[in-house]
C-alpha positions as CSV (number, residue, x, y, z in Angstrom):
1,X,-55.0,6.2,89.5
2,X,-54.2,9.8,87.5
3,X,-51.5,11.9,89.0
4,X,-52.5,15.5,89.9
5,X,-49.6,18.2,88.8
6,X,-49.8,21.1,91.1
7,X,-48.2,24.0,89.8
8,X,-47.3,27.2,91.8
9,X,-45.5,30.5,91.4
10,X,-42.1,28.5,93.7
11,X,-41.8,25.3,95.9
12,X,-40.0,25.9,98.7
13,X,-38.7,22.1,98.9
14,X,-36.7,22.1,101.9
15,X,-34.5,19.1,100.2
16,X,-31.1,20.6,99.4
17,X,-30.8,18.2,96.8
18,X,-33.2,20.5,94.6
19,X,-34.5,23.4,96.9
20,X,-36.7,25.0,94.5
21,X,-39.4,24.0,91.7
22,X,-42.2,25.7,90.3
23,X,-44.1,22.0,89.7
24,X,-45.1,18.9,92.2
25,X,-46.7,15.7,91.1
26,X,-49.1,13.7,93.0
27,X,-50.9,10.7,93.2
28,X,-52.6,8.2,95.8
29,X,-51.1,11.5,98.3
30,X,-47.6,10.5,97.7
31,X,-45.9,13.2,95.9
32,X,-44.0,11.3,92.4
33,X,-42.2,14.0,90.8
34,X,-41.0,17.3,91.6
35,X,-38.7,20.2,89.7
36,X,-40.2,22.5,86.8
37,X,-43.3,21.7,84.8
38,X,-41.5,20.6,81.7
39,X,-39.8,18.1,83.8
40,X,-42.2,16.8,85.7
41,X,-44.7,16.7,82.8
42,X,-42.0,14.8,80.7
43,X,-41.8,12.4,83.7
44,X,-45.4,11.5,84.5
45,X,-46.2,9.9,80.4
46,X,-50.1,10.4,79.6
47,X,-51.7,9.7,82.6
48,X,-52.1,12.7,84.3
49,X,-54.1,16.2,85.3
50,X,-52.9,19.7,85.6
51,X,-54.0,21.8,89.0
52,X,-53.2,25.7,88.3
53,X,-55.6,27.2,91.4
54,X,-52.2,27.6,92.8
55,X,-49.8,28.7,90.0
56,X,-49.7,32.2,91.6
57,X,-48.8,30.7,94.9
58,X,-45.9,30.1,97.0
59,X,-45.8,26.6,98.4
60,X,-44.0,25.2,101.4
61,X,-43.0,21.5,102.6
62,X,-46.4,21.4,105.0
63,X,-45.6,23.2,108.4
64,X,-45.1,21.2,111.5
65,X,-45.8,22.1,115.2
66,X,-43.1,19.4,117.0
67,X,-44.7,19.4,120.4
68,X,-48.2,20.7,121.4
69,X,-51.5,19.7,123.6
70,X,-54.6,19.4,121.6
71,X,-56.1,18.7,125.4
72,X,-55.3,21.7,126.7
73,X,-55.0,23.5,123.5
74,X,-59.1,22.7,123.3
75,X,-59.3,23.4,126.8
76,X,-57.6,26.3,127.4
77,X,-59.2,28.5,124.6
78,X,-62.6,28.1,125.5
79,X,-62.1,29.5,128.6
80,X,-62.5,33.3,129.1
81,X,-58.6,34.0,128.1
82,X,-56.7,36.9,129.8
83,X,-53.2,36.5,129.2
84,X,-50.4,39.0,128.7
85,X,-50.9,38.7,124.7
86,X,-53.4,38.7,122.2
87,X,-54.8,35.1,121.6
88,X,-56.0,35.4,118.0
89,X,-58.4,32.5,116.9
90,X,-60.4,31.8,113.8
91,X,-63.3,33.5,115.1
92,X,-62.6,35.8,118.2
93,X,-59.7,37.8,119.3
94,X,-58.8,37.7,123.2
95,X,-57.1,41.6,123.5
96,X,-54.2,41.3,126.1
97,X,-54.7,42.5,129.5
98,X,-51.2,44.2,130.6
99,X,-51.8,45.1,134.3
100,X,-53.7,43.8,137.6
101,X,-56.3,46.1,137.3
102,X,-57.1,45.1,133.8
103,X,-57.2,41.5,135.2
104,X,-59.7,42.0,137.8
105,X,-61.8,44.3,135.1
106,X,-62.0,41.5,132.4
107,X,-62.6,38.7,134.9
108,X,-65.1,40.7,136.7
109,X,-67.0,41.1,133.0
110,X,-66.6,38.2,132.2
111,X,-68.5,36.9,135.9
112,X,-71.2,39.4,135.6
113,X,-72.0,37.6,132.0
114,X,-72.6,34.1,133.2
115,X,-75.9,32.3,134.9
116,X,-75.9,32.7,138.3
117,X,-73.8,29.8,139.8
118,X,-72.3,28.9,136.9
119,X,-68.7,28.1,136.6
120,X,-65.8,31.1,135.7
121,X,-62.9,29.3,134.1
122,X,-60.3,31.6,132.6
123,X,-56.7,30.9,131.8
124,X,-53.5,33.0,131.0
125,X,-52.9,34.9,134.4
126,X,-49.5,35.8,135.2
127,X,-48.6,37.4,138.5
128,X,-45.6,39.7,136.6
129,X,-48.1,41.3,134.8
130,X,-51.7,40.8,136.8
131,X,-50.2,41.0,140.5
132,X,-50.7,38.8,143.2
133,X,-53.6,35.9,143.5
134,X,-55.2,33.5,145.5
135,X,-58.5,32.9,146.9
136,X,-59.5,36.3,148.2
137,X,-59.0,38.3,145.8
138,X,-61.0,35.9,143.8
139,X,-63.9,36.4,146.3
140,X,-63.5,40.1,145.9
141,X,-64.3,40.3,142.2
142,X,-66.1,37.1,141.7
143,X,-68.4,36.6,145.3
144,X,-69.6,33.4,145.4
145,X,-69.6,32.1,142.2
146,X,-67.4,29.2,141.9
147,X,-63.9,30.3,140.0
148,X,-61.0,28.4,139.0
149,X,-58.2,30.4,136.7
150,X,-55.6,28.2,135.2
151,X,-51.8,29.6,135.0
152,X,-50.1,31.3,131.3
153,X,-47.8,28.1,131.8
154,X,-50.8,25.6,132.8
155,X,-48.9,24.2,135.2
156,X,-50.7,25.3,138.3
157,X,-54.3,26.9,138.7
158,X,-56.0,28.7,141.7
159,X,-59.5,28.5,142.9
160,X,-62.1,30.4,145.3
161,X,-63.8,29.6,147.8
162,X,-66.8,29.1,146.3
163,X,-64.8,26.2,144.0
164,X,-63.1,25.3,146.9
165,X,-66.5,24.0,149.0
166,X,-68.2,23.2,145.8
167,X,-65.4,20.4,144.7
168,X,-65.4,18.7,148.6
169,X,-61.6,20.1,149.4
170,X,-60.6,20.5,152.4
171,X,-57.3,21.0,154.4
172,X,-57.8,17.2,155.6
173,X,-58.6,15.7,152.0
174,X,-55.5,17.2,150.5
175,X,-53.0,16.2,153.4
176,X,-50.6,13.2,153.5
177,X,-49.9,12.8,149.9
178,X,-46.4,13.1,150.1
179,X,-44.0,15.4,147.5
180,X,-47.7,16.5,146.4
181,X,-49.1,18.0,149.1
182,X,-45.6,20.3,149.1
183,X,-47.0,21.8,145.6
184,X,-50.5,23.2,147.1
185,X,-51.9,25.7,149.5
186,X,-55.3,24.8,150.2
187,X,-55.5,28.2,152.4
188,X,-54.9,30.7,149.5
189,X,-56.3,28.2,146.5
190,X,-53.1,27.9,144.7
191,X,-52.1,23.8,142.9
192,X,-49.0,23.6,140.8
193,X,-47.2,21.5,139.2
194,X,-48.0,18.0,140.9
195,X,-50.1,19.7,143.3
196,X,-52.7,20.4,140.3
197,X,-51.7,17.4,137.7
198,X,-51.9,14.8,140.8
199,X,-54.1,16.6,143.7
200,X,-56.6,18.9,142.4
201,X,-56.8,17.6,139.1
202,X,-58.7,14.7,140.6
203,X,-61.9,17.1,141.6
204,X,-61.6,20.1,139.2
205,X,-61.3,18.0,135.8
206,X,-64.6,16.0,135.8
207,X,-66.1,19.5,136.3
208,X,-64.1,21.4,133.8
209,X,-63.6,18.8,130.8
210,X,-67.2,18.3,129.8
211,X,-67.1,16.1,126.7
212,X,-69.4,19.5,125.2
213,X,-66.1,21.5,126.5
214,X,-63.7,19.2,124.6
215,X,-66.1,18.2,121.3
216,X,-66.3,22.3,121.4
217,X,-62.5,22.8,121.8
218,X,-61.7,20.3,119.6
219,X,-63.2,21.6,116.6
220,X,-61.7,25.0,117.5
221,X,-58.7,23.4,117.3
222,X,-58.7,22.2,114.0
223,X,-59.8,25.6,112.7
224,X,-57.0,27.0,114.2
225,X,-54.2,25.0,113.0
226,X,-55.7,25.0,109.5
227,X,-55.7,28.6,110.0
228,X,-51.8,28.7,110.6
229,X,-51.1,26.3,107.7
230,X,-50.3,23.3,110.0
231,X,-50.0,19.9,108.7
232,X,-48.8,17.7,111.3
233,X,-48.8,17.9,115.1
234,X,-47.6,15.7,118.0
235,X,-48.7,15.2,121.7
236,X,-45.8,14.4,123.4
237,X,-47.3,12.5,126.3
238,X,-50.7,11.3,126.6
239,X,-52.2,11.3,129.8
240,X,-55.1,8.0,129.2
241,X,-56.9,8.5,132.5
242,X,-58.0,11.9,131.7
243,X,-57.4,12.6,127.4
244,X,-60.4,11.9,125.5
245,X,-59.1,9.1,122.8
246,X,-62.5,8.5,121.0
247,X,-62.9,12.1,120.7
248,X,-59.3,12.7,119.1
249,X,-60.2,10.0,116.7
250,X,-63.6,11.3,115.7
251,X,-63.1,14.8,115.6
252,X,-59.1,15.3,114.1
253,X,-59.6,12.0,112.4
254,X,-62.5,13.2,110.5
255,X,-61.7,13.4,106.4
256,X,-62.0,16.7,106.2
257,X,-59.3,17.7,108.7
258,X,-56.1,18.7,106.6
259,X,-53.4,17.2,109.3
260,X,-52.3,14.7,111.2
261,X,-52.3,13.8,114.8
262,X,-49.6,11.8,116.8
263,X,-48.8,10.8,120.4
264,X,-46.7,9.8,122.2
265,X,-46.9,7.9,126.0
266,X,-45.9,9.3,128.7
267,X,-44.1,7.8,131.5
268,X,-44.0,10.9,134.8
269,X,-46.6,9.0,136.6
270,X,-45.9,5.4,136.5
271,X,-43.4,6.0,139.2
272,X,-45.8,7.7,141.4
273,X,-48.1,4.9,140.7
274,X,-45.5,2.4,141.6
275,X,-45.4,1.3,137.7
276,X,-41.5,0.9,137.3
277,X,-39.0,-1.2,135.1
278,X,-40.2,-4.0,133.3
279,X,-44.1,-3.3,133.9
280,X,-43.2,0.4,133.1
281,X,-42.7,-0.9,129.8
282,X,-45.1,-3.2,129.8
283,X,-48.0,-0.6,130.5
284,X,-46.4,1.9,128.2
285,X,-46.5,-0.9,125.2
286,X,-50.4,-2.0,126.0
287,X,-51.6,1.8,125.3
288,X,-49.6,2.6,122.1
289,X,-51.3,-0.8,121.1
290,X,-54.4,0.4,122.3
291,X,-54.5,3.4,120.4
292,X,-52.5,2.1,116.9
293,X,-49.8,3.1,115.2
294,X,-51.8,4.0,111.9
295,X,-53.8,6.4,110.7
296,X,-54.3,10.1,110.4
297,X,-54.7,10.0,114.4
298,X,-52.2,7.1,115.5
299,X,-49.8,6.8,118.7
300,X,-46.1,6.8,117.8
301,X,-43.9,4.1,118.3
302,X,-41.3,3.7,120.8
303,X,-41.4,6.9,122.0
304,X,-41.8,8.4,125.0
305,X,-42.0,11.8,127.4
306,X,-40.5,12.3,130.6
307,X,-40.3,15.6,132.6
308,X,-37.3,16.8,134.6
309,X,-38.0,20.3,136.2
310,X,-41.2,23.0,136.4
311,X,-42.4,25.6,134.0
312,X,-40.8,28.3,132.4
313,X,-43.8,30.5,132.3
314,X,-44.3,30.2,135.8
315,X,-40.7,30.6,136.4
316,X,-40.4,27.2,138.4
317,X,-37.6,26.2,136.4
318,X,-34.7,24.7,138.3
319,X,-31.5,27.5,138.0
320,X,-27.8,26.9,139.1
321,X,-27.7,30.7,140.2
322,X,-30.7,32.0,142.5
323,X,-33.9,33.7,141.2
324,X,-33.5,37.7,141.4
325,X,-35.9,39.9,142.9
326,X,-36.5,43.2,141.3
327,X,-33.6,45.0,142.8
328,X,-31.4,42.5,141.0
329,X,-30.6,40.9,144.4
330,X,-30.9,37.2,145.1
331,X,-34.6,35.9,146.3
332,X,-34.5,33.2,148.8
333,X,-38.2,33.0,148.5
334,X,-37.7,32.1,145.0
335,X,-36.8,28.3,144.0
336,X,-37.7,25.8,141.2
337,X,-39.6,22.7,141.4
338,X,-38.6,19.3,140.4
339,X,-41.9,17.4,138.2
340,X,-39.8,13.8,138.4
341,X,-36.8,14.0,141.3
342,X,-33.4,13.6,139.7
343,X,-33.3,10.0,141.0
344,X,-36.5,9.4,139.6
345,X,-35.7,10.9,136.4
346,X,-32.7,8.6,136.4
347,X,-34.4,5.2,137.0
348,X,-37.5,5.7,134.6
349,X,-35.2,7.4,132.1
350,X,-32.6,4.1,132.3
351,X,-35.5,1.8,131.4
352,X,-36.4,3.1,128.7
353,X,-33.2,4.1,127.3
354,X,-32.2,0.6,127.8
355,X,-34.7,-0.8,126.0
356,X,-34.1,1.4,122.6
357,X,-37.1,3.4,123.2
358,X,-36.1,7.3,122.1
359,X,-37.0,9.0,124.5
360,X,-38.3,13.4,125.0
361,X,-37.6,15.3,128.1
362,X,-39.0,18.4,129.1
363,X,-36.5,20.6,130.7
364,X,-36.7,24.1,131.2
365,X,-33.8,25.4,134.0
366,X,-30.1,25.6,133.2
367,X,-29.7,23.3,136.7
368,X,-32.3,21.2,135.4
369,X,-30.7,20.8,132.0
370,X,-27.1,19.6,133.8
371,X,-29.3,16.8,135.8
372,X,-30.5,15.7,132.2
373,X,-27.6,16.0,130.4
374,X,-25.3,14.0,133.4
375,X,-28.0,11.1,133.2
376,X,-27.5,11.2,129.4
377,X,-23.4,10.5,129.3
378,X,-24.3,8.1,132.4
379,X,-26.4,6.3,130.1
380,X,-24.1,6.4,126.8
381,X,-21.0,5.2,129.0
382,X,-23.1,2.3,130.2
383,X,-25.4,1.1,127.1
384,X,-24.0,3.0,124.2
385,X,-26.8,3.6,121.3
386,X,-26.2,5.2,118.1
387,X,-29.1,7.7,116.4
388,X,-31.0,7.4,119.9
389,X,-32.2,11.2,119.2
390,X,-33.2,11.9,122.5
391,X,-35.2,14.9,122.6
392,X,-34.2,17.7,124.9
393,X,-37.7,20.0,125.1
394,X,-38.1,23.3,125.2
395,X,-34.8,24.4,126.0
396,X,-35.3,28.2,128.1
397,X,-32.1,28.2,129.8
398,X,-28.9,26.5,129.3
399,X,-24.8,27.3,129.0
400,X,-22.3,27.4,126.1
401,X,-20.8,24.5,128.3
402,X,-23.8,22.5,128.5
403,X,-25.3,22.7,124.7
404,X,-21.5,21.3,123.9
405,X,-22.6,18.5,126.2
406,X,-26.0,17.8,124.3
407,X,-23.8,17.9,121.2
408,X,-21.7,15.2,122.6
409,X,-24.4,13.0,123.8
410,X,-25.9,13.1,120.3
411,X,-28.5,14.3,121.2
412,X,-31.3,17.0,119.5
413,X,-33.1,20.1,120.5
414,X,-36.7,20.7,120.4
415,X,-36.9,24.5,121.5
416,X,-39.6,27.2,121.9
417,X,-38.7,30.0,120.3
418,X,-41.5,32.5,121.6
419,X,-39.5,32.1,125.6
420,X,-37.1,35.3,124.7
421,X,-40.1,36.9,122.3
422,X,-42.5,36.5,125.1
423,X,-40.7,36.5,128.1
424,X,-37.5,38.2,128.3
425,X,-38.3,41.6,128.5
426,X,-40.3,41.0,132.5
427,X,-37.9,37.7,133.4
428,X,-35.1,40.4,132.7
429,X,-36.7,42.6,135.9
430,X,-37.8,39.6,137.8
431,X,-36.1,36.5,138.1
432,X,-33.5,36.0,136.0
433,X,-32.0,39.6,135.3
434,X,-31.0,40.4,131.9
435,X,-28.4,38.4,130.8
436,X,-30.0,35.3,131.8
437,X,-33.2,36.3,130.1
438,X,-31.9,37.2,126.6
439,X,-30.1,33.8,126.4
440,X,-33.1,31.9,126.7
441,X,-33.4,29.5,124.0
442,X,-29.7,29.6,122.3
443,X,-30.6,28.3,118.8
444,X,-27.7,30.1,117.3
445,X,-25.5,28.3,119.5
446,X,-27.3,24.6,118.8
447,X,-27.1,25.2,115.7
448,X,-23.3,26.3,115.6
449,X,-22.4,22.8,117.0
450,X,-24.8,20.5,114.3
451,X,-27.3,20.1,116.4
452,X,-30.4,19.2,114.4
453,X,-32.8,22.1,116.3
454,X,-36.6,21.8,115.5
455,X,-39.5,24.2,116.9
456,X,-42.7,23.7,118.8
457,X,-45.3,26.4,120.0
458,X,-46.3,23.9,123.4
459,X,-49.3,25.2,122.9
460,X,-51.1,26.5,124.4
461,X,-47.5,28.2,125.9
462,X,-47.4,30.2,122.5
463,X,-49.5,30.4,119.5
464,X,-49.1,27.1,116.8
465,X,-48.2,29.1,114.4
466,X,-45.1,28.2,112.3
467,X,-44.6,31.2,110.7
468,X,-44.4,33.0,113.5
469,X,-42.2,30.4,115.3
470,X,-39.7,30.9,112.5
471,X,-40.0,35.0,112.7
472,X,-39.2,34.9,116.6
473,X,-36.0,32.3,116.0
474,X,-34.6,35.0,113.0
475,X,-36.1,38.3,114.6
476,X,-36.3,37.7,118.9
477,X,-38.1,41.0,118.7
478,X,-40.1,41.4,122.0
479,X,-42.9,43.7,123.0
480,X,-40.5,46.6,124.3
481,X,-39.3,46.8,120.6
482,X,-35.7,45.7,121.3
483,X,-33.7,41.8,120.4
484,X,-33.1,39.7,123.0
485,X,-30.2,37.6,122.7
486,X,-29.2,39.6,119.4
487,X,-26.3,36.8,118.7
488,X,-29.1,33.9,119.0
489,X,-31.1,34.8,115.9
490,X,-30.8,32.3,113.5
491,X,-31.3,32.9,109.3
492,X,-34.3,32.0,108.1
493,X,-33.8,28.5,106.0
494,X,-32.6,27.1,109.4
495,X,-35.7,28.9,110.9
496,X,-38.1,27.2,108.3
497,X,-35.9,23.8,109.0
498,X,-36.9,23.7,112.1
499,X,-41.0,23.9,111.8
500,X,-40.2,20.9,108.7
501,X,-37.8,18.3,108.3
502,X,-36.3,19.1,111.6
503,X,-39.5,18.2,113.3
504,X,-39.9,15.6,111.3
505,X,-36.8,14.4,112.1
506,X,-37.2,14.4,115.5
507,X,-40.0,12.0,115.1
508,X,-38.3,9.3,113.0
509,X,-40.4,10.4,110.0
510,X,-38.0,12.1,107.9
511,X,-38.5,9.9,104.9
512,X,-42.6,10.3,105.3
513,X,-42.7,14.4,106.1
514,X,-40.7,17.2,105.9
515,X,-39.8,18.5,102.6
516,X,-41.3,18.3,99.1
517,X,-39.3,15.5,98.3
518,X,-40.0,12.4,96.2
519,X,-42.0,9.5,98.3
520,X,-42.9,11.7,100.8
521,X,-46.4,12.2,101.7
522,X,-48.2,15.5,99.9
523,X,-48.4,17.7,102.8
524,X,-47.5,21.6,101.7
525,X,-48.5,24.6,102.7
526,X,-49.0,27.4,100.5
527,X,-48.7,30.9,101.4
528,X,-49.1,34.4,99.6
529,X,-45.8,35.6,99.6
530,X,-42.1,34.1,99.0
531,X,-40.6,33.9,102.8
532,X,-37.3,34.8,101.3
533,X,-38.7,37.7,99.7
534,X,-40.2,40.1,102.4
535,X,-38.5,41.7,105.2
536,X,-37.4,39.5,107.9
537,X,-39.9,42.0,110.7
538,X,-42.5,40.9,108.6
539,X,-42.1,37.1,108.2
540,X,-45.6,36.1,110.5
541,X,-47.6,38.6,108.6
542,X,-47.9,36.4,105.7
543,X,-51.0,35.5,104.5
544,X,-51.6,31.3,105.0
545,X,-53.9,30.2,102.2
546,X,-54.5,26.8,103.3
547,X,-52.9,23.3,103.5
548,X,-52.3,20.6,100.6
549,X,-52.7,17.6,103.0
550,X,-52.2,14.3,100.9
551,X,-52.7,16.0,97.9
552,X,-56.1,17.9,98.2
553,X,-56.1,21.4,98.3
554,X,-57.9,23.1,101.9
555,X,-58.1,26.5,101.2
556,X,-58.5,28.9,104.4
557,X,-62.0,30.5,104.9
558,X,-60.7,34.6,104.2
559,X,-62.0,35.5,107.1
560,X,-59.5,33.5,109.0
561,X,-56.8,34.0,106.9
562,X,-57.9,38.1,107.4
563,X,-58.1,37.4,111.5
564,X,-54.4,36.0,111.2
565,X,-52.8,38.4,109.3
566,X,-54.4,41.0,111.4
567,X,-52.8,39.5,114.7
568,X,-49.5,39.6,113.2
569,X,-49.9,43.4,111.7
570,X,-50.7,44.0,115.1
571,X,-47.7,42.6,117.3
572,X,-45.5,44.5,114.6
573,X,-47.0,47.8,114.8
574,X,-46.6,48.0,118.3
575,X,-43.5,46.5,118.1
576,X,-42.1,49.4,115.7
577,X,-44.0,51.9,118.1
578,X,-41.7,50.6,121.2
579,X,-38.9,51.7,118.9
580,X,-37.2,48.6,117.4
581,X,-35.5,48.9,113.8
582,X,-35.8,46.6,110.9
583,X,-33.6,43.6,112.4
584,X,-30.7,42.6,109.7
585,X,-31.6,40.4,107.1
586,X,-30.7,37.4,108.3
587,X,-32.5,35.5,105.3
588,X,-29.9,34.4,102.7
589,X,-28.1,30.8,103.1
590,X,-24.5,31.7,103.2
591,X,-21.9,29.7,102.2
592,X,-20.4,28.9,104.9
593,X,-23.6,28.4,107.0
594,X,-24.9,25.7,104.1
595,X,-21.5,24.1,104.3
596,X,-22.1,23.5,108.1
597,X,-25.5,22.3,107.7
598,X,-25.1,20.5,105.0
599,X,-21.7,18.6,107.1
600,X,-24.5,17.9,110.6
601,X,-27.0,16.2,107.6
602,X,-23.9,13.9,106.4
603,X,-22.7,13.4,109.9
604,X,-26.5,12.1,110.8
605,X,-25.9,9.7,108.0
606,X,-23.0,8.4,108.4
């Protein structure tokens, strides 16, 4: 088989052992040789084509979003969105609604648009910015048309009465199911967190994931992540009751799809469906052989996703200090929610742990974190495992104290980076207060202590966009135009790390993805511009050209690539209007910072 030479303005490798080259070599999409085009030329003998569509380009080891939902990624964006933010997609841009009023406006437009008695599904409400809701104010702007808006955080989801009579709810049908009938309010239409995922989701999903729904979302899904340069994503917890498997496989394992899909089991529910121990494990090994282990759309492993407290978006995160109100004072109203009791999280978490599996846990509260971290050293001191890399997700809140802890364990860090982006500016009026709010997500301080951090978007929490992940770890610029957590910004090769081999590395696939590195599978992503070359403030506004994804080029339609870039321009400007400065260049790879990464990659090693 001839080997394809790609050649390119710069690779960015992301392999210290040669982090640049102008020249990659491919063939059967396994990249063979890699450095300038004399070498690799010199290297490859006769057999062999040159590619120069891309010799003006800048090339990238192909982005990777760690931890997303292609369910409710597909889901979620074919509703009517009205979030706090602009949702930019390949072909339509959903303009942020700021306020209540512009809530009920949009929703009301959206209603008057539709058949009579068809469904309204929206998602990305959030009471800090759109106010109070339950079901009468639905009834207000909607009458009787049957309405059910799902939460920013997906993690809870109200409904009207129309919905309400139309799915057969009633006070009676929703009573005596234990813990979950603590997480729902029939009365004012309001599910969360186990109250939704356990109670309601029982009536409202056949009615809301059509298979036209998904087959529609799906392929808007692809678009998208082609659109953002992504080359590999993972579902961190299949749910196989409700996930549509043969559609995954059809649609993001069709040829022309330029990444690849994993998944993961997960393991909440088996408790609540009496599945525990030793036919916990049992179930959990029947669906990764159900689904496969190969392929561009393949389960993973021996891995496995747990949940220890709510959402952060929702702000039912479990904290060691109460929730604030907006006076600053203490809100006894306000408390988190646990998704798996600690006890629970314990057991389910031991049998796994036991049985080598590694294992990711989504955590979001400082309080929650400690419960995680304590079963962690409980674990170590009674079945000690080397390189276990348990996975601690998303990250929001923590303590210096307790990220020294992680580092202990040996464990890693998955973390959102768009929480203090996103987030802190309203969680610093309501709920948290400031200080607590600008140290969401201390990457800076993982990172001080060789802790390999990676980043995920969680979509649909925040856009899958890796660029823009990396520009909110270096830049925590949020909407008001100020930095949150101005000693948490990180420079931008660990940024770029951490949406490549760090991601990969969380996954056990460090010597298949990751960097542009002999072996490896071709994945790259090519860009316009030279990361390291523009200003920091500016880092998402580069234009994605499209994926090399096993060696063949997918270029990005301009119109998406325009749509992107756009979005980005956009965030800035008003960014710069609320007043913030170009942040410091936080781009070049000191010494002493590569010494210290360069001693956590030797450490992993040895």
């Amino acid at each position: 088989m001839s080997t394809t030479v790609f050649i390119a303005r710069t690779i960015i490798t992301m392999d210290p052992d040669r982090p640049r080259a102008t020249a990659v070599a491919v063939r059967d999409g396994r990249i063979v040789a890699v450095g300038e085009v004399d070498e690799v030329v010199a290297d490859l003998g006769a057999d062999w084509v040159l590619d120069g569509a891309l010799a003006d380009r800048v090339l990238v080891a192909g982005f990777i979003d760690q931890h997303l939902h292609p369910f409710l990624g597909a889901s979620t964006l074919t509703t009517e969105v009205i979030a706090p933010e602009d949702w930019v997609l390949p072909e339509r841009v959903f303009a942020a609604a700021a306020t209540p009023d512009e809530f009920d406006e949009r929703l009301r437009a959206a209603s008057d648009a539709l058949d009579e008695g068809a469904w309204l599904f929206s998602w990305g409400y959030h009471s800090l910015w759109h106010g109070t809701l339950d079901r009468a104010r639905l009834d207000s702007v909607a009458g009787d048309r049957p309405v059910a808006i799902w939460h920013r955080s997906v993690h809870e989801w109200f409904i009207n009465s129309a919905a309400t009579e139309a799915l057969g709810i009633t006070e009676e049908s929703m009573a005596g199911l234990g813990v979950i009938s603590e997480q729902l309010d029939v009365a004012r239409g309001h599910y969360w967190e186990n109250g939704w995922m356990l109670g309601l989701g029982r009536h409202l999903l056949p009615v809301f994931l059509t298979e036209e729904r998904m087959r529609a979302g799906l392929s808007l899904l692809v678009d998208y992540l082609h659109m953002n340069g992504v080359t590999a994503i993972s579902e961190p917890g299949i749910f196989w009751g409700v996930e549509p498997w043969d559609l995954y496989r059809e649609i993001l394992g069709d040829d022309s799809v330029p990444f690849t899909s994993l998944f993961m089991v997960e393991a909440r529910t088996q408790p609540t469906r009496g599945v525990i121990g030793a036919a916990a494990l049992e179930e959990s090994r029947e669906r990764i052989a159900a689904g496969g282990i190969e392929g561009k759309v393949a389960m993973m492993d021996r891995h496995v996703k747990l949940f220890c407290d709510g959402a952060i978006v929702s702000q039912l995160m479990q904290m060691a200090d109460p929730y604030l109100d907006g006076e600053g004072n203490p809100d006894p109203d306000h408390h988190g929610e646990w998704i798996m009791e600690p006890a629970e999280l314990r057991s389910t978490f031991d049998t796994y742990w036991d049985d080598d599996w590694q294992i990711h846990i989504h955590v979001n509260g400082d309080l929650g974190l400690e419960v995680l971290v304590e079963i962690i050293e409980d674990a170590q001191r009674r079945h000690p495992r080397e390189d276990h890399r348990t996975v601690v997700v998303h990250f929001a809140n923590s303590t210096e104290e307790l990220v020294e802890r992680i580092a202990a364990t040996g464990s890693i860090v998955s973390a959102n980076p768009y929480y203090p982006v996103g987030f802190a500016d309203r969680y610093g009026e309501w709920g948290l207060g400031r200080d607590r709010a600008d140290q969401m997500v201390r990457a800076r301080s993982v990172l001080d202590r060789g802790i390999p951090l990676s980043y995920h978007s969680d979509l649909p929490i925040c856009a899958s966009d890796p660029l823009a992940m990396a520009s909110w770890g270096v830049n925590r610029i949020t909407p008001s135009g100020r930095v949150a957590g101005p000693d948490q910004r990180i420079d931008l090769h660990s940024a770029l790390r951490a949406v490549t081999i760090e991601s990969a590395f969380s996954w056990r696939l460090e010597d298949e993805l990751g960097s542009v590195s002999i072996g490896k599978r071709a994945n790259l992503t090519v860009l316009a511009e030279d990361p390291f070359e523009v200003d920091p403030t500016e880092l998402a506004s580069i234009r994605v050209l499209g994926n090399v994804f096993g060696g063949r080029w997918h270029p990005v339609p301009d119109a998406h690539a325009d749509q992107r870039v756009a979005g980005h321009v956009r965030w800035r400007t008003a960014a710069a209007a609320a007043g913030v400065e170009d942040a410091p260049h936080l781009c070049g790879c000191e010494v002493a910072e590569f010494i210290a990464r360069r001693f956590a990659e030797l450490r992993r090693v040895a």
